[in-house]
N, C-alpha and C positions, 0 to 999 in steps of 0.2 A: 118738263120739270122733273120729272121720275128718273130721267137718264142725268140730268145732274146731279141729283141724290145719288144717284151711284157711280156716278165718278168721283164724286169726293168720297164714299165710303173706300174704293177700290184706291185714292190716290192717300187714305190715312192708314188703310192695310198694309200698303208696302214702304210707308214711313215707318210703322212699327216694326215692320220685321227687316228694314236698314237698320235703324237702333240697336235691334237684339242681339246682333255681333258686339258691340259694343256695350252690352250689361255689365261688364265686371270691371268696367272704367268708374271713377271715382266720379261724386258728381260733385260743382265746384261751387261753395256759395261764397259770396262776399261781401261785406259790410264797408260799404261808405258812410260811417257816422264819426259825430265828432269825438275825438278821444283827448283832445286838448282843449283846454281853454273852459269856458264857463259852463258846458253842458258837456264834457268830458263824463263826467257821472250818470248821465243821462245813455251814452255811446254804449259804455260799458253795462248800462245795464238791460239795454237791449240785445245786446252782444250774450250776456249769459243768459238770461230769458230763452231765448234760442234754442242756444247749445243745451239749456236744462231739456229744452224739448225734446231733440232728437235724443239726447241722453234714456228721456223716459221709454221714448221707440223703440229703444235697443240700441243706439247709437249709431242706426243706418235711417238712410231713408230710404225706401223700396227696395230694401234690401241691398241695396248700394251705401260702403264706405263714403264718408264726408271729408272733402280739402276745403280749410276756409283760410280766405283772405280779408286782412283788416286794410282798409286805406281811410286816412285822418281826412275827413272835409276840411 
């Protein structure tokens, strides 16, 4: 059991340092809520709830730039 504990620590070590090449890539969120119709009001205001957050962050998330994408349900 001790040797598969450490092969998952050893196979999550060199996912994080595959990633760290790529830190200063944008990370990408996206909203699928409704933005039309009867809870359009609802879409949008989960949409800025959000973005007020990262806003309060700093306007990064881990230090990583934000691209967001809206698609309408």
């Amino acid at each position: 059991m001790n040797h598969a504990l450490t092969r998952a620590a050893i196979a999550a070590a060199l996912t994080f340092a595959a990633t760290g090449a790529q830190a200063a890539d944008k990370i990408k969120v996206g909203f699928m809520l409704p933005y039309s119709g009867t809870f359009a009001a609802l879409g949008n205001a989960i949409e800025n709830g959000f973005k007020l957050y990262v806003a309060e962050q700093g306007g990064k998330l881990g230090g990583r730039e934000i691209e967001y994408f809206k698609v309408d349900d």
